[in-house]
VEXSEVEX-176305 format. One record per residue (C-alpha): x, y, z; residue number from 1; residue in three letters. Coordinates in nm, 4 decimals. Example, Ala and Ser with C-alpha at 12.3 -4.5 7.8 and 13.67 -1.06 7.14 Angstrom:
FINU         px         py         pz     i    aa
FINU     1.2300    -0.4500     0.7800     1   ALA
FINU     1.3670    -0.1060     0.7140     2   SER
// end
This chain:
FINU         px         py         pz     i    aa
FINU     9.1091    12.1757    12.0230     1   UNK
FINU     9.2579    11.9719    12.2524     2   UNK
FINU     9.4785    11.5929    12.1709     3   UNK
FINU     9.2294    11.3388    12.0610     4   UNK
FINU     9.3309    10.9468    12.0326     5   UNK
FINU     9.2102    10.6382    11.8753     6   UNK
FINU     9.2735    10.3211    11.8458     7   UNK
FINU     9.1909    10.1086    11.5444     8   UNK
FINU     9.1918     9.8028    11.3358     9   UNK
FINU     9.2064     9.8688    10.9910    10   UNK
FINU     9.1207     9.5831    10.7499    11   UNK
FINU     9.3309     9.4997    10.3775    12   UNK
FINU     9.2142     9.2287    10.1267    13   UNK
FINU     9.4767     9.3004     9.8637    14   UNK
FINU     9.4202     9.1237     9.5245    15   UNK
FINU     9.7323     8.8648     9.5598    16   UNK
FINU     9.4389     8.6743     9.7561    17   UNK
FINU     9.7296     8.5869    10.0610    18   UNK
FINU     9.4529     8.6459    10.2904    19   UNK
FINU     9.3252     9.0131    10.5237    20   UNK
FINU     9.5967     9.2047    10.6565    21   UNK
FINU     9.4545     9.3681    11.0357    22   UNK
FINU     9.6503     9.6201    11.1503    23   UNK
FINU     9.6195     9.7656    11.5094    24   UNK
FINU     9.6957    10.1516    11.5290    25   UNK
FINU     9.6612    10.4043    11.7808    26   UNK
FINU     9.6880    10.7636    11.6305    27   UNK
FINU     9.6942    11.0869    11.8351    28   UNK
FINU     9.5831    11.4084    11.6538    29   UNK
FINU     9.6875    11.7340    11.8090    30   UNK
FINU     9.5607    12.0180    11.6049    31   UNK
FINU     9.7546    11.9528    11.1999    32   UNK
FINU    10.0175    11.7316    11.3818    33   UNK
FINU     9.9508    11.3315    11.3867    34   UNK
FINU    10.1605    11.0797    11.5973    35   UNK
FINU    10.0485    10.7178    11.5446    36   UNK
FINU    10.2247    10.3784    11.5958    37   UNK
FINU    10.1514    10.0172    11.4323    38   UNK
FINU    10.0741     9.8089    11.7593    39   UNK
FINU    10.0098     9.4818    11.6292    40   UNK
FINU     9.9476     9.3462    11.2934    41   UNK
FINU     9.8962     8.9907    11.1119    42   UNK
FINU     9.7914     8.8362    10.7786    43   UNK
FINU     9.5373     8.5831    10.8432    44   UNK
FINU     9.5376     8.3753    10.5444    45   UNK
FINU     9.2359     8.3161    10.3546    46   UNK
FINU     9.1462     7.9307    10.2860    47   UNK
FINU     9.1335     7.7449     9.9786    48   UNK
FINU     8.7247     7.7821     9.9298    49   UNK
FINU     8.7990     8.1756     9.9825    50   UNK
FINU     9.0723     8.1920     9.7488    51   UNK
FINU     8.8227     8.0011     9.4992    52   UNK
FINU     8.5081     8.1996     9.5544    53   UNK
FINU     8.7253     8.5662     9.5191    54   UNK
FINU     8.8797     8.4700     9.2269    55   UNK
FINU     8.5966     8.3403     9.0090    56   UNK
FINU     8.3644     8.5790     9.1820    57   UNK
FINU     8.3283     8.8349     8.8899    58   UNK
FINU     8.1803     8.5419     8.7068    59   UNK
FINU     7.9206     8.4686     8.8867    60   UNK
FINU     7.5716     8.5718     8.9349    61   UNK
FINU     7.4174     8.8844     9.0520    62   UNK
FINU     7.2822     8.6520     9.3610    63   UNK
FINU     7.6304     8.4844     9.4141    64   UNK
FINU     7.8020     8.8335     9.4077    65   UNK
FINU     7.5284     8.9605     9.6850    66   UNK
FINU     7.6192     8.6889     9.8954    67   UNK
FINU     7.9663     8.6682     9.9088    68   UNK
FINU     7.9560     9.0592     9.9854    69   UNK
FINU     7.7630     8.9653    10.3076    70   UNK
FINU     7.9530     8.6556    10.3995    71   UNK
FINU     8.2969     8.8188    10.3254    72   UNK
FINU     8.1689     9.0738    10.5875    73   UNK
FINU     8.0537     8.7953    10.8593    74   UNK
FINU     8.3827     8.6110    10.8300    75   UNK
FINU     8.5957     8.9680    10.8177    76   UNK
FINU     8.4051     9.0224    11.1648    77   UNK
FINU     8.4682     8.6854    11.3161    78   UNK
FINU     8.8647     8.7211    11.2252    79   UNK
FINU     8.8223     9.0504    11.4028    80   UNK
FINU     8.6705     8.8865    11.6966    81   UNK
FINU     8.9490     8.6608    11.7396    82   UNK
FINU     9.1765     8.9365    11.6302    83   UNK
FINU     9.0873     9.0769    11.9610    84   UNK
FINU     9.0731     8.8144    12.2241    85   UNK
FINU     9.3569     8.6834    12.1161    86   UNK
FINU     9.5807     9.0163    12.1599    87   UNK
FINU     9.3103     9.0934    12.4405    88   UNK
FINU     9.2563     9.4668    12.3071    89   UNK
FINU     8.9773     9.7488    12.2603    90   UNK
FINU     8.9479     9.9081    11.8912    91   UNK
FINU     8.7244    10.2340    11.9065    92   UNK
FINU     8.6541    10.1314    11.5719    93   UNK
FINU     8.7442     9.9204    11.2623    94   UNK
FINU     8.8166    10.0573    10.9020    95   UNK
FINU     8.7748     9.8210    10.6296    96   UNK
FINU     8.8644     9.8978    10.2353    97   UNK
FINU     8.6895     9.5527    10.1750    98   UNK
FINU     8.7900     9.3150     9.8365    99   UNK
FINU     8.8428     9.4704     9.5451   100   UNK
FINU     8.6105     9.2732     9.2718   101   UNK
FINU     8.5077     9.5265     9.0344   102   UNK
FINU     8.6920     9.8537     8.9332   103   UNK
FINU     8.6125    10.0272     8.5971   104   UNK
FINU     8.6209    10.4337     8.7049   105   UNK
FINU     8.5516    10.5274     8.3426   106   UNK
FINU     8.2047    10.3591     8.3548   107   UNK
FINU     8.1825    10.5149     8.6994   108   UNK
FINU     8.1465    10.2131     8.9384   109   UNK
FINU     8.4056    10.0735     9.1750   110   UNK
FINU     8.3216     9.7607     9.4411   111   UNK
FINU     8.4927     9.6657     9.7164   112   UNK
FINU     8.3341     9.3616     9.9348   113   UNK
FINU     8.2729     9.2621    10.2531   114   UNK
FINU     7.9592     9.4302    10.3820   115   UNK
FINU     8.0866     9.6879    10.6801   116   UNK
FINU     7.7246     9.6294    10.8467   117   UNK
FINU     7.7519     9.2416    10.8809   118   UNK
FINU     8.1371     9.3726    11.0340   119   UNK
FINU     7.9800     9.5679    11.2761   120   UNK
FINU     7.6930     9.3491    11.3265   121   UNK
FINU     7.9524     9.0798    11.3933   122   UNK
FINU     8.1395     9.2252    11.6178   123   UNK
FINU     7.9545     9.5055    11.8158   124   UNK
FINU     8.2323     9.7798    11.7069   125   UNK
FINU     8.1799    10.0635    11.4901   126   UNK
FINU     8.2576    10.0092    11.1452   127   UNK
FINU     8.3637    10.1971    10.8490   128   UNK
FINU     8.3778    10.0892    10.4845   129   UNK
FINU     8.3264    10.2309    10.1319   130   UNK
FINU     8.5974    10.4425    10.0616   131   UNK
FINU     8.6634    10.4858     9.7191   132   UNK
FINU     8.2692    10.5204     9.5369   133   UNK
FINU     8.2250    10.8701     9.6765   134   UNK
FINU     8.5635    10.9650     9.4684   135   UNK
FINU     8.4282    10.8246     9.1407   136   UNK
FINU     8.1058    10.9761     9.1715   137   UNK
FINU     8.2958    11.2859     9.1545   138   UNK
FINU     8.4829    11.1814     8.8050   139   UNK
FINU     8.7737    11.0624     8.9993   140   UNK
FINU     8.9563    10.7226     8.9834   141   UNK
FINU     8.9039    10.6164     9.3344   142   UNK
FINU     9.2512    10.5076     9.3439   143   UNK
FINU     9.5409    10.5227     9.4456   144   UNK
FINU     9.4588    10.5738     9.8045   145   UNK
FINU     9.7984    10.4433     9.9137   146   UNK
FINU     9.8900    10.9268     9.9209   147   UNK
FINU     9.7316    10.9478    10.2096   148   UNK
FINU     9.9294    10.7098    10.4199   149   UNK
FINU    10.2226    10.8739    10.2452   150   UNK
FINU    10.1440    11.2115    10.3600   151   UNK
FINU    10.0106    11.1692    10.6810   152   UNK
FINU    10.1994    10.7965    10.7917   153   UNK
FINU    10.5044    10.7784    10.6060   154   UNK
FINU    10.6404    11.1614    10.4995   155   UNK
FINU    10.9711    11.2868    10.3723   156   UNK
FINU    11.0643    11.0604    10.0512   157   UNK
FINU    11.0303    11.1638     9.6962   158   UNK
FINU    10.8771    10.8476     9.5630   159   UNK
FINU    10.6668    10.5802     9.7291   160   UNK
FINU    10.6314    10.2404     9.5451   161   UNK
FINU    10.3853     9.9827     9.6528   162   UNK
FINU    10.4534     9.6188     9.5027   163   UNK
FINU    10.1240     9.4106     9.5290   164   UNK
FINU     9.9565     9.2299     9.3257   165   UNK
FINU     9.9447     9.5712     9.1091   166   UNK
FINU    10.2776     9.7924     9.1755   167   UNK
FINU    10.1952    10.1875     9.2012   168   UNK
FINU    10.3959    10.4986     9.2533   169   UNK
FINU    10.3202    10.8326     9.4633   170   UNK
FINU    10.5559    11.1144     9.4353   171   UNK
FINU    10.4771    11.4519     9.6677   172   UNK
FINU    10.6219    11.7228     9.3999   173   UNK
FINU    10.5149    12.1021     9.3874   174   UNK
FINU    10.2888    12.1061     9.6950   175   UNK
FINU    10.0500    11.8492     9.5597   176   UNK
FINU    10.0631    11.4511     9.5566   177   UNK
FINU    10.0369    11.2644     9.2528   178   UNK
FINU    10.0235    10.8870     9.1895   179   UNK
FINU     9.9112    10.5871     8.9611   180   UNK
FINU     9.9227    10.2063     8.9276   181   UNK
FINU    10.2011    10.1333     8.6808   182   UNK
FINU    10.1153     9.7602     8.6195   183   UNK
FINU    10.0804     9.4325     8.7602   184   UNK
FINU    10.3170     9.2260     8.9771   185   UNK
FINU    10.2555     8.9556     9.2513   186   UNK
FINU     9.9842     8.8840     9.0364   187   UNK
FINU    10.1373     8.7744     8.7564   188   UNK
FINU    10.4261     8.6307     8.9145   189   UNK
FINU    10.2645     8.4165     9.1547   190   UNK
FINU    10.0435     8.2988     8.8803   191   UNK
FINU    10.3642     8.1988     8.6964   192   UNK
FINU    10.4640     8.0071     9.0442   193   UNK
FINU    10.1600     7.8442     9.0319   194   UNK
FINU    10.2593     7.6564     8.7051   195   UNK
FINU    10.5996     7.5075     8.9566   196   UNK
FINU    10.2587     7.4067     9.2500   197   UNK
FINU    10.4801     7.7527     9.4319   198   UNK
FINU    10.2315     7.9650     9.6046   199   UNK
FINU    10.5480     8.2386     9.4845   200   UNK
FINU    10.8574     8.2591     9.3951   201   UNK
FINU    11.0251     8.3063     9.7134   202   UNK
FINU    11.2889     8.5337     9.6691   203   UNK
FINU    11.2416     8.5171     9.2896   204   UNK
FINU    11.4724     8.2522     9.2869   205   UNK
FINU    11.3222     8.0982     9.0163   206   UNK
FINU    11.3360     8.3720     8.8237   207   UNK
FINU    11.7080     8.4639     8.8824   208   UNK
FINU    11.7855     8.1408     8.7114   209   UNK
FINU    11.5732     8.2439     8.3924   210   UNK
FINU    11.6432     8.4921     8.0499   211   UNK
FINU    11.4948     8.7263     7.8272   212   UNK
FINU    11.2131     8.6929     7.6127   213   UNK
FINU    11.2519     8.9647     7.4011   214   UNK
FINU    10.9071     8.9236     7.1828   215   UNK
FINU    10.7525     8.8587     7.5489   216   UNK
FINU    10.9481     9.1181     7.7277   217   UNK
FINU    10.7522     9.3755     7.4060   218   UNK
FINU    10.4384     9.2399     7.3913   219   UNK
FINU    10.3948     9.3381     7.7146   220   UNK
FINU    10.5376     9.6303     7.7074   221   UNK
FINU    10.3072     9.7586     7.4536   222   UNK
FINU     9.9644     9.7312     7.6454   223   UNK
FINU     9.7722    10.0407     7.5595   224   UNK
FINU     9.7314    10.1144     7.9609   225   UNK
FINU    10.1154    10.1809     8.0394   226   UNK
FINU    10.1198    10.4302     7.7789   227   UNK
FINU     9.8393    10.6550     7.9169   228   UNK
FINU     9.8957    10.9548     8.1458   229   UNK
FINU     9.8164    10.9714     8.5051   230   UNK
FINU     9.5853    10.9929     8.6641   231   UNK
FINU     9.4810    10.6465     8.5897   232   UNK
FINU     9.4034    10.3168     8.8210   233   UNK
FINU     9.4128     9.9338     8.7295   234   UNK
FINU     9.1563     9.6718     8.7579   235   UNK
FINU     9.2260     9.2939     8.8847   236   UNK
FINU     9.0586     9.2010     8.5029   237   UNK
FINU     9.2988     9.3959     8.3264   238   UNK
FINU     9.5769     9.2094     8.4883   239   UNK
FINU     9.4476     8.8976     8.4833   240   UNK
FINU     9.2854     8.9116     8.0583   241   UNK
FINU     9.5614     9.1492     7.9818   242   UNK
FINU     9.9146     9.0893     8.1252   243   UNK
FINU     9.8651     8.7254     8.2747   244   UNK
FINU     9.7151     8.5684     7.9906   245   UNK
FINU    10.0092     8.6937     7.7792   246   UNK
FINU    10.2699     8.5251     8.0324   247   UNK
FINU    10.0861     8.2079     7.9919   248   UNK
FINU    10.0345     8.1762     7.6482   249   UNK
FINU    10.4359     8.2033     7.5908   250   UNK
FINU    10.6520     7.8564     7.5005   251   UNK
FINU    10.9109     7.9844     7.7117   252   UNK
FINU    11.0123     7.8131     8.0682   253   UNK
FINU    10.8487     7.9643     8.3698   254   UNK
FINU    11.1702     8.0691     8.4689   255   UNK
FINU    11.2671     8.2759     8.1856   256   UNK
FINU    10.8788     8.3805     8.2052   257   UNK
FINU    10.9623     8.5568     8.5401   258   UNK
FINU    11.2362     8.6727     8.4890   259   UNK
FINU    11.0760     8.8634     8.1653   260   UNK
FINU    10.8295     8.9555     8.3987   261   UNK
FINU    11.0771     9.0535     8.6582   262   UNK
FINU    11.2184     9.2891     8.4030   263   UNK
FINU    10.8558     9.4127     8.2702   264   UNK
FINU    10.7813     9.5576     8.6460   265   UNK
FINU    11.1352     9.7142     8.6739   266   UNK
FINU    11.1386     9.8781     8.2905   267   UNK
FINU    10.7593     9.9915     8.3920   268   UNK
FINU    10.8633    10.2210     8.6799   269   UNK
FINU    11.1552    10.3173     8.5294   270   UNK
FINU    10.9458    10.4599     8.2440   271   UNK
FINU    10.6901    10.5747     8.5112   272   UNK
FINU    10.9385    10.7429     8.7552   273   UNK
FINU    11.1099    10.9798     8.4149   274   UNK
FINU    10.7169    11.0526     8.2955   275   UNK
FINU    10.6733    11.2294     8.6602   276   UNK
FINU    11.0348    11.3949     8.6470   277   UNK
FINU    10.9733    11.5326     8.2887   278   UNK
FINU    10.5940    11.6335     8.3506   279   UNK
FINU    10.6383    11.7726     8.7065   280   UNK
FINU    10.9552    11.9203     8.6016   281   UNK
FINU    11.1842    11.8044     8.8643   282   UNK
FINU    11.5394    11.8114     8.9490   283   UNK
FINU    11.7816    11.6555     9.1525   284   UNK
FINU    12.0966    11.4534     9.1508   285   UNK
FINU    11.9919    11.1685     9.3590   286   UNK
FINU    11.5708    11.0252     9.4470   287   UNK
FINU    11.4575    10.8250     9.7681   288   UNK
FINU    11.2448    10.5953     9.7183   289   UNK
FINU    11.0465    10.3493     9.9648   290   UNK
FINU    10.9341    10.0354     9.9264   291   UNK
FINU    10.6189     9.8616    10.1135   292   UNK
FINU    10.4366     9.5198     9.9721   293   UNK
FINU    10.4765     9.1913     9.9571   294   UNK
FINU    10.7301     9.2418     9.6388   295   UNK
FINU    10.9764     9.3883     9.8579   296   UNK
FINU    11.0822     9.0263     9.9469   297   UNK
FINU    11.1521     8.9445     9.6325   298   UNK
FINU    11.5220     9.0109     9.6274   299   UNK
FINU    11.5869     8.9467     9.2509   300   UNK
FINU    11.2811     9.1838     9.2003   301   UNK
FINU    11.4175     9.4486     9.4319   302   UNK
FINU    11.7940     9.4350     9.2770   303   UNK
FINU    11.6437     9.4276     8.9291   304   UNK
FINU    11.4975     9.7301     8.9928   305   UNK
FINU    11.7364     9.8944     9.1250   306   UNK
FINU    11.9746     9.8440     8.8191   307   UNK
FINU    11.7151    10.0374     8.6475   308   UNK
FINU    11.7405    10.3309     8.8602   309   UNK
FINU    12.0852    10.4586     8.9233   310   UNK
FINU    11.9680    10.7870     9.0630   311   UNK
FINU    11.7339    10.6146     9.2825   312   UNK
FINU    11.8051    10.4804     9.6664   313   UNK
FINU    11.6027    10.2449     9.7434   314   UNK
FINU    11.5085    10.2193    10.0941   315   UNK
FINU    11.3422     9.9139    10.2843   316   UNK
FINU    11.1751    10.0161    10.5812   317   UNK
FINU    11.0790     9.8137    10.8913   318   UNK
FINU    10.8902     9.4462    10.8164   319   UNK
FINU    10.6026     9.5967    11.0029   320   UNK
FINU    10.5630     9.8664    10.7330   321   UNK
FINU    10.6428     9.6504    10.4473   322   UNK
FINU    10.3529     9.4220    10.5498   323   UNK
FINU    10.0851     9.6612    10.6731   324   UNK
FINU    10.1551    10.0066    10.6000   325   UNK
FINU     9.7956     9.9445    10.3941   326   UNK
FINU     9.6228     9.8148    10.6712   327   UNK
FINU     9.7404    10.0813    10.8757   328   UNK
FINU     9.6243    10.3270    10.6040   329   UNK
FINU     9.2662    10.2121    10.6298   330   UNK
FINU     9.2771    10.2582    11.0064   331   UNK
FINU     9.3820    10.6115    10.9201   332   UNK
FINU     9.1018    10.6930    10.6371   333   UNK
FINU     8.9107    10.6184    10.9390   334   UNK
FINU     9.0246    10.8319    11.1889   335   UNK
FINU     9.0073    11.1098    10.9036   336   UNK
FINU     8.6590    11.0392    10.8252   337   UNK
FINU     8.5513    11.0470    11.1540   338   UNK
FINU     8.7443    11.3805    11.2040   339   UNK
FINU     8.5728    11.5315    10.9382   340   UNK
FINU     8.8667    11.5789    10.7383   341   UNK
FINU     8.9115    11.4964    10.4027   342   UNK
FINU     9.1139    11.1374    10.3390   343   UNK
FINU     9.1042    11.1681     9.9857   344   UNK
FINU     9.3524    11.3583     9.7125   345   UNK
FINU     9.2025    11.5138     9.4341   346   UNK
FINU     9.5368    11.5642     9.2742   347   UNK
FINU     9.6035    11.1993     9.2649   348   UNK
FINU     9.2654    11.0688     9.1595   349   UNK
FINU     9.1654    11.3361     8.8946   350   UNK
FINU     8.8206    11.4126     9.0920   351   UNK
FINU     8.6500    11.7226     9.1038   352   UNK
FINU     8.7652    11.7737     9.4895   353   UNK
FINU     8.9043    11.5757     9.7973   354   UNK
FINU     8.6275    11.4225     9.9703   355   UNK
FINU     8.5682    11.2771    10.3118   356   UNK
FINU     8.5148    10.9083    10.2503   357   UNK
FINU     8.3616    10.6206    10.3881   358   UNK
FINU     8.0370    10.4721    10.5451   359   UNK
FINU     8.0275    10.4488    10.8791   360   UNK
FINU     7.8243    10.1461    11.0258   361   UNK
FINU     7.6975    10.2346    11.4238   362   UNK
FINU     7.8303     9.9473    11.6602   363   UNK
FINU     7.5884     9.7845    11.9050   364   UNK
FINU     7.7552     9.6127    12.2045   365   UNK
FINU     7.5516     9.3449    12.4014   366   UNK
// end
């Protein structure tokens, strides 16, 4: 089979709500060997009504939630459109993993927003969508995901940590990949920023200047979730009723509320990071470890993490791949599905097999 290439936007709503990442890919498969190269990328932010209607979404009505599915998809296609002219290029295709509003694998449903149809329908292109319900039907967690960018986009390091609005670890260990979320992040922290009218705390500055709460720091720390072994995924509820609502319940300042918090994420990987080494029996005298998300601009974050992990180097990779390495995942799940092959790990999800993923919505140019 000869060399085969595509180029692709891939489409991220990530559940800090700081609006959909696009990243433009071109990947070129030759047989098992993939080249590919982030072209262009950008976070369009979403407005104030958006951030509003995503965030109280899960309470609303059955009719509400059907519409904002649909809408989310028209306005996803016209910031596609103008994705386009404006960089004046020619996707073969977009990939969207939509907006996360629902995720409870155990009860065996999973939603993701932002109908691929009214994408397509929008903007004449191909579109795929749906990536993670095939998984759970097959007992899996339909999550992480993040694996197969680390396999395929990103290979060679011995743990991969994401920090979103949920932080999660992959780890490629005895010829199989294995990964988890560990707990929440941006979420909580730029909820605590929100209390100072910060959209975040840039730099964690704020929470530099802060302390300890020790009764905080453990009540936290004993959530029944971070004690359970992977495989295992989080929800945006469980942050928000479990982890968030703690942080803003305390007396303490905000700033000695992220910095707790600060220390919660750091302690939480640490913990996560020996569970794999002791499990997977592994062995060596020194990790690496790389770091996408929009936590990896948190320098307080970063260094307080790395006082955790003396046997870890952390490494920071290009802004490009900080910012969109998810984006550019999608783009990827849908060069796989349309490929045929499987973009899916079993290993990492606990399903009954890797599956080839997504629904593919036909394009119709006029």
């Amino acid at each position: 089979m000869g060399k085969k290439r595509y180029k692709a936007l891939g489409l991220m709503s990530g559940s800090s709500l700081d609006g959909l990442d696009i990243a433009y890919c071109e990947f070129e498969l030759d047989g098992d060997q993939l080249n590919w190269s982030l072209l262009n990328g950008e976070t369009l932010p979403f407005s104030e009504q958006w951030i509003a209607r995503l965030a109280h979404l899960p309470q609303q009505s059955a009719q509400v939630y059907a519409q904002t599915d649909v809408y989310l998809g028209y306005y996803f296609g016209t910031l596609c459109k103008e994705f386009i002219t404006q960089h004046q290029i020619k996707p073969d295709f977009i990939a969207s993993h939509g907006h996360t509003v629902f995720h409870d694998p155990h009860r065996r449903y999973t939603a993701q927003i932002g109908d691929g149809a009214a994408i397509a329908g929008t903007t004449g292109i191909t579109t795929i969508d749906n990536f993670r319900n095939l998984d759970v039907a097959l007992d899996g967690e339909g999550a992480p995901i993040a694996p197969i960018a680390d396999r395929y986009l990103l290979p060679g390091y011995d743990f991969y940590l994401n920090l979103g609005g949920i932080v999660n670890i992959a780890c490629h260990t005895n010829d199989r990949y294995i990964a988890f979320d560990i707990s929440g992040a941006n979420q909580v922290l730029n909820r605590l920023a929100n209390e100072k009218q910060l959209a975040y705390d840039e730099g964690g500055h704020l929470a530099s200047s802060g302390k300890l709460v020790r009764d905080l720091f453990d009540l936290a720390g004993n959530l029944d979730f971070l004690h359970q072994d992977y495989p295992k995924s989080l929800s945006n509820q469980w942050v928000q009723e479990e982890l968030v609502s703690i942080f803003l319940k305390s007396n303490a300042t905000i700033e000695d509320r992220l910095y707790t918090m600060v220390h919660h994420i750091a302690e939480q990987i640490k913990l996560s990071i020996q569970r794999i080494v002791d499990k997977e029996n592994l062995n060596k005298e020194k990790y690496q470890m790389i770091l996408t998300g929009g936590g990896t601009y948190n320098t307080f974050l970063i260094n307080t993490i790395q006082s955790y992990l003396p046997k870890v180097d952390l490494v920071i990779p290009d802004e490009k791949i900080i910012d969109f390495k998810e984006a550019a995942m999608i783009a990827l799940m849908g060069v796989l599905r349309l490929e045929q092959i499987p973009n899916t790990i079993h290993s990492v999800t606990g399903a009954k097999s890797s599956v080839i993923a997504g629904a593919i919505h036909a394009g119709l140019k006029t």
